[in-house]
N, C-alpha and C positions, 0 to 999 in steps of 0.2 A: 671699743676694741681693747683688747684686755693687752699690757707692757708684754712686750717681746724683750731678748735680750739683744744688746749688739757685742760683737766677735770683735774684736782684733787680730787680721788674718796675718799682717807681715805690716813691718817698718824700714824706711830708709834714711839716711842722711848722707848729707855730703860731710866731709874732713872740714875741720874749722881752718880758715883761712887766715893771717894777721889783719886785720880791716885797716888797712892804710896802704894810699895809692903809692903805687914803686915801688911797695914794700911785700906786700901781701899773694899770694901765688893766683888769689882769684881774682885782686881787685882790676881786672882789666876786663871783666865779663860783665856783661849785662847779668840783672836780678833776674829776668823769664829764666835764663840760661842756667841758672841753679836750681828754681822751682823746675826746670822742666827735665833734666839731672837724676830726679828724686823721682819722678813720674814717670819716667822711662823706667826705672830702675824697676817700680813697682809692678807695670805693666807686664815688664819681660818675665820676672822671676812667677807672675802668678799667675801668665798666661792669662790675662784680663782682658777681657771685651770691654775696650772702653765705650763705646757705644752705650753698654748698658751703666756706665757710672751714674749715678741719678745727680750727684753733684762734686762739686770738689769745691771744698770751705776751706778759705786760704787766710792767714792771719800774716799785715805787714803794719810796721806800724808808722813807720814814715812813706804816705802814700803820697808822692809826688814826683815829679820827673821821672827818668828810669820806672821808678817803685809806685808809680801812679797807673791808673788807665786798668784797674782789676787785674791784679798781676797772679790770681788765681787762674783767673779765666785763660788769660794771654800766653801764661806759663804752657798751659796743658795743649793750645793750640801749636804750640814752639813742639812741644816733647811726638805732635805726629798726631794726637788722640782724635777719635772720632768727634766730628763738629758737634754731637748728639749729646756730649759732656757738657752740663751748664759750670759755672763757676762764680763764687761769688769771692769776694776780699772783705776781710774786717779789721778791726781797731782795736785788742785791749792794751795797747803799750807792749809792757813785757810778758804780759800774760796770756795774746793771742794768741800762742799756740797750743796752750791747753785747752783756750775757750772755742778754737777751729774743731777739736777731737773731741771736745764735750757737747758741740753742735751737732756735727754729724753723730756722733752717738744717740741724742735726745730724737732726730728725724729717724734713724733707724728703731729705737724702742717704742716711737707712737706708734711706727706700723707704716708711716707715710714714706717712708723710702726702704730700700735693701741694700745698696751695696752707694759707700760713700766716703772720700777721700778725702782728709785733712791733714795740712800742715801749716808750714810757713817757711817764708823767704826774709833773710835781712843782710843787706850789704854796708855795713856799714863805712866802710871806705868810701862810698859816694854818697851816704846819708851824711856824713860830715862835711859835704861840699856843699850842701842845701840849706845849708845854716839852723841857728835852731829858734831860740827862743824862750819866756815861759809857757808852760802850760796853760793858763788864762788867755794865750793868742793875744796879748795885751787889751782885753778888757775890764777896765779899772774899775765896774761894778761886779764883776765876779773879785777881782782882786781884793777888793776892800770886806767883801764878806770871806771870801777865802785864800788868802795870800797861801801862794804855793812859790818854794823857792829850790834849788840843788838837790838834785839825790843825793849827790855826794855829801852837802851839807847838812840833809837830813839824815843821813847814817851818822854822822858825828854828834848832830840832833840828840840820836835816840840811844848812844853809846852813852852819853853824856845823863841823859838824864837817868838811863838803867843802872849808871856804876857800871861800865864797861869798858875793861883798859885796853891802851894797847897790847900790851903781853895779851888778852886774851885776842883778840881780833889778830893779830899777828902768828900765835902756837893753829888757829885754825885757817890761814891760811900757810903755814907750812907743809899742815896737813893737808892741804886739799893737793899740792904739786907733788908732794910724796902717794899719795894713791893715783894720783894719774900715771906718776912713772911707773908704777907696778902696773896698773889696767894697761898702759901701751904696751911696757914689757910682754905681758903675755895677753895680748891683742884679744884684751875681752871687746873691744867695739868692735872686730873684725865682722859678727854679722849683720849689720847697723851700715856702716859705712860703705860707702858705694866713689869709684873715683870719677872726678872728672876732669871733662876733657874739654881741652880749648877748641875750637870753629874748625882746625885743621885736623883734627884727632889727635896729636899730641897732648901727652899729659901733662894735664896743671897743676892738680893735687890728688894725693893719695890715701895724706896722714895728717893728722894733727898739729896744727902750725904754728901754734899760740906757746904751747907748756915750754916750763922753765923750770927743768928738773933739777939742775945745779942751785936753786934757789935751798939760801942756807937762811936758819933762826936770823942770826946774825945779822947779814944782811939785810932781812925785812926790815930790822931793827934801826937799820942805820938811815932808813928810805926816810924823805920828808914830809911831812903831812901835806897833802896837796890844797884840801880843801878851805883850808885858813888861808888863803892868797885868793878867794872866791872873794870872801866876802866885803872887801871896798870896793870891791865892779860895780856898774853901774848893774842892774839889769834890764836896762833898757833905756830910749831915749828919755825917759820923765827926769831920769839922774838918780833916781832911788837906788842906793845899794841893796847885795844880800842880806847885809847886816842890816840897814833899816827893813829891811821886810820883814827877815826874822822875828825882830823885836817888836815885830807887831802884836804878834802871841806870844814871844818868852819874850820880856821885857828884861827880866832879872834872870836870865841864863847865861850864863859865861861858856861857849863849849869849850871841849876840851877835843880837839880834832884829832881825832888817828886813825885815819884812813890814808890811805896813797896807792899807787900802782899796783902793787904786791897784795893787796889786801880789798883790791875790787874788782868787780867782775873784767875781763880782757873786750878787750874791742875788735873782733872778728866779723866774718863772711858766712853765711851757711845759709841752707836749706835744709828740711825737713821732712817727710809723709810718712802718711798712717792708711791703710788700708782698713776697711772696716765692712762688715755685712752683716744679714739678719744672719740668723740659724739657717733658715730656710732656701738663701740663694745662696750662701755657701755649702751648704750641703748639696746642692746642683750643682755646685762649680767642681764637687771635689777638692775642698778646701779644708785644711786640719786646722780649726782655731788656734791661737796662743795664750790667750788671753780674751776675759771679758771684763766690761765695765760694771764693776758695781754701787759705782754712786758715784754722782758731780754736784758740786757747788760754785755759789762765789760767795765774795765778805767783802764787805768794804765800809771804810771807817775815816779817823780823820787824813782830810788829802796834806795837811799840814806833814803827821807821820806819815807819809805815806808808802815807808815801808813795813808797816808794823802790821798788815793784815794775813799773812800767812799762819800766823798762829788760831786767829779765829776760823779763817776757810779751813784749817785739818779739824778743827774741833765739830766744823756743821759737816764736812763732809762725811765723817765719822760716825754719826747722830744720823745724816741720811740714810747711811748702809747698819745701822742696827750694830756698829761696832766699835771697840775700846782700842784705843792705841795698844794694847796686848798683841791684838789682832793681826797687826800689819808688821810684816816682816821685814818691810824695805820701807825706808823712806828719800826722795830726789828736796830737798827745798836748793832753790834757785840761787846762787852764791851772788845777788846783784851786789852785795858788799857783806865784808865780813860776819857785819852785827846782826846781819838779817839769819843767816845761819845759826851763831851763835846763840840767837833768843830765842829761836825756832827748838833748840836742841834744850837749849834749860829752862825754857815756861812749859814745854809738853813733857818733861824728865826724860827723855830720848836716849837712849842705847847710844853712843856716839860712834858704835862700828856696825850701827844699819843704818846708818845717814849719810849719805855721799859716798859711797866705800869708793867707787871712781874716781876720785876728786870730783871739783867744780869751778862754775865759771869764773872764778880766781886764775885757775890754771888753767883751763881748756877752754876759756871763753865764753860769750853770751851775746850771741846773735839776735838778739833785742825776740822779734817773734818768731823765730825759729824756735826758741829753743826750747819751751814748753812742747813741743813736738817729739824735740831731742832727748828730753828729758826721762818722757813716756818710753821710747822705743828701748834707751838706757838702763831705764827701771826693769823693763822687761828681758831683755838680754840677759842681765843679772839676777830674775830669780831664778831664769833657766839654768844658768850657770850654776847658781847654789842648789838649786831642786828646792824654793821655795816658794808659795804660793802668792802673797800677797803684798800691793805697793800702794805706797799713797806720794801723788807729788802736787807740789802746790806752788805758787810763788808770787812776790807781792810785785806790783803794778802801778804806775803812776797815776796821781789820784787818789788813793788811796783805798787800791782794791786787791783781789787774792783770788784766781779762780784756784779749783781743787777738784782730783780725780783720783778713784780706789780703781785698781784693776786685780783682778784677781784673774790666775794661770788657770787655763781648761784642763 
C-alpha cells in the first residue's frame, strides 16, 4: 500500500494554569477533566462522529494516581465520545506529545487508520504530590552503567561545558516573557485556546496563567541559582548525593550553575489535541486541511546530557523530509531550560526571530506531555498568521531523547 498523507484538520488546548495546589485556577480538577476539555472542544467545532475516531493516542508522562488508569482512553469517555473510540496512553517524558501526533500521523500514512486524535494531559500541581524520584526507579545496575541525575543540574551540566553564561541564558529568557506579552497582547493563541470550565459550568480559566510580563533584565539577574543547593541532597535512600553522581562521569567538572526560576521552563496545568485524517475521509467529512505532516523523527543520545538531543532530532528530521534548514520558516524548541534553546539556536545558526516568536515555556509554561501537542498547534497558528508555510518543532526528553515533526501549511 503505497504512503498516504495525514492532514491536520484543527487544534485545541486549554489556557496554562499555575501548577501548584491553592494556587493555580485548574489545580482543583481532575486530569480526564482537561483531556476531556480539549475533546469536546474538538468534537463540537468539527462536527465529528466520534464513533468513527479509529483512536485517540494520548501522551502523560507521570501515569499514576489521577494520571494513571489510560487517561487517554478515560478522558474521551468523560468528554461523552462514543464507547467505539479506542484510546491508548504513552510515555516519552517531555516529549509525549509530539510522539502521540507522530503516532497517529504514521497509523494514518500506512493506510491502517483515517481519522485519529492526539495529544496530552499534564497536571502538575498533583504530579508533585506523587513524589518523584530518579529516573533509573532506583536500579543500581542501570545506575552504575548509566547514572542519570537533575535536569536542572544538567542544564547547568551543559551550560558549563559549552561556555554558556548567564547573561546568555538570562537575555533569552527575557525574551521569551517579552514575546508572550506581545502574542497575549494581540491574542495570537486566541484560535488554539478553548476555556474551561469547573463541574458546575463556572469558569476556571480562560487565559494564560503562568507569564510574567513585568519580568525585567535586571531582575533575572538578581534570581539565585537554584540548582547549586541540589547537589549535597541525598538522591535517595543509598545516601549518594547529586554531586557524587555527577562525578561519576565529570570527575574534573566544576559547574558553573545558572539557571533558576526565570530562566526554566514554568510548572503549569494543561491539556492539548490534534485532530488528524487521511485525505480521503476528510474529504467526506468536508473538512479544509491546515496543515500536513512532512516528516517525523526521534534522536536520542547520552541520557547523562539528556537535554542536548534536539539538535540532532531537527537535523534527522530535516534529512527525512529532503530539506535544509533554509527550508523551514518557523521553528517551536521546547524552552525545558534556557540552554536548551540557546544551543538549539547557535549549533543549527537559527534566525532567532523564527524561533519562539511567542515566547516559551520560560514564560508560558511546560506542561511536561502536553506540550509537544501545544507546541504543534502554536507552530501552526502562526504560520497562518504570517501566511507562511513551513514548522519544524522538536524538544529534548528525559533520557536522553528528542522526538521531531515538519508540518507544512495545505
Amino acid at each position: 500500500m503505497a504512503a498516504r498523507e495525514a492532514w491536520i484538520i484543527d487544534t485545541a488546548r486549554t489556557p496554562r494554569g499555575i501548577g501548584k495546589q491553592g494556587k493555580g485556577a485548574l489545580a482543583h480538577l481532575h486530569p480526564q477533566h482537561l483531556g476531556a476539555t480539549v475533546l469536546k472542544a474538538l468534537e463540537a467545532r468539527n462536527n465529528l462522529n466520534t464513533a468513527e475516531v479509529d483512536d485517540v493516542i494520548w501522551g502523560t508522562s507521570s501515569q499514576k494516581g489521577k494520571q494513571g488508569a489510560c487517561l487517554g482512553r478515560m478522558s474521551l469517555l468523560l468528554a461523552g465520545w462514543n464507547t467505539a473510540a479506542s484510546g491508548v496512553t504513552l510515555d516519552r517524558f517531555c516529549g509525549s506529545g509530539i510522539t502521540s501526533v507522530n503516532l497517529a500521523a504514521a497509523s494514518i500514512m500506512s493506510g491502517m487508520e483515517d481519522c485519529v486524535v492526539a495529544g496530552g494531559t499534564e497536571m502538575m500541581s498533583y504530579t508533585a504530590t506523587q513524589g518523584g524520584g530518579l529516573l533509573d526507579a532506583g536500579n543500581m545496575s542501570l545506575r552504575d552503567v548509566h547514572p542519570q541525575w537533575h535536569q536542572g543540574i544538567c542544564a547547568d551540566l551543559i551550560a558549563t561545558l559549552e561556555g554558556i553564561s548567564r547573561e546568555d541564558v538570562d537575555g533569552l529568557a527575557y525574551q521569551s516573557q517579552q514575546r508572550a506579552k506581545v502574542a497575549i497582547e494581540e491574542n495570537r493563541f486566541a484560535k488554539s485556546v478553548v476555556p474551561v470550565y469547573n463541574e458546575d459550568g463556572t469558569l476556571a480559566l480562560d487565559h494564560e496563567e503562568f507569564p510574567r510580563p513585568q519580568t525585567t533584565l535586571e531582575g533575572l539577574s538578581q534570581l539565585p541559582a537554584v540548582f547549586e543547593n541540589f547537589m549535597g541532597m541525598p538522591v535517595d535512600e543509598t545516601g549518594e548525593t547529586f554531586d557524587q553522581l555527577v562525578k561519576r562521569s565529570y570527575p574534573d567538572v566544576k559547574i558553573n550553575h545558572v539557571h533558576h526560576a526565570g530562566n526554566s521552563s514554568g510548572v503549569v496545568d494543561g491539556s492539548a489535541a490534534l485532530l488528524l485524517a487521511s485525505p480521503e475521509y476528510a474529504k467526506a467529512q468536508g473538512w479544509t486541511p491546515r496543515a500536513k505532516i512532512r516528516a517525523m523523527a526521534n534522536a536520542a543520545g547520552s541520557p547523562q546530557l539528556m537535554l542536548n538531543e534536539p539538535v540532532p532530532a531537527a537535523k534527522k528530521v530535516l534529512k527525512k523530509a529532503g530539506m535544509t534548514i533554509s527550508d523551514i520558516d518557523l521553528f517551536e524548541i521546547n524552552e525545558a531550560f534556557s540552554v536548551v534553546a540557546f544551543k538549539f539556536i547557535r549549533d543549527l545558526g537559527l534566525d532567532p526571530a523564527q524561533v519562539n516568536v511567542n515566547g516559551g515555556a520560560m514564560a508560558l509554561g511546560h506542561p511536561i506531555a502536553a506540550t509537544g501537542s501545544v507546541l504543534i498547534g502554536t507552530i501552526l497558528d502562526e504560520l497562518e498568521r504570517q501566511d507562511k508555510a513551513t514548522g519544524l518543532v522538536t524538544m529534548c526528553a528525559a533520557g536522553g531523547m528528542a522526538p521531531a515533526i515538519i508540518i507544512e501549511r495545505v
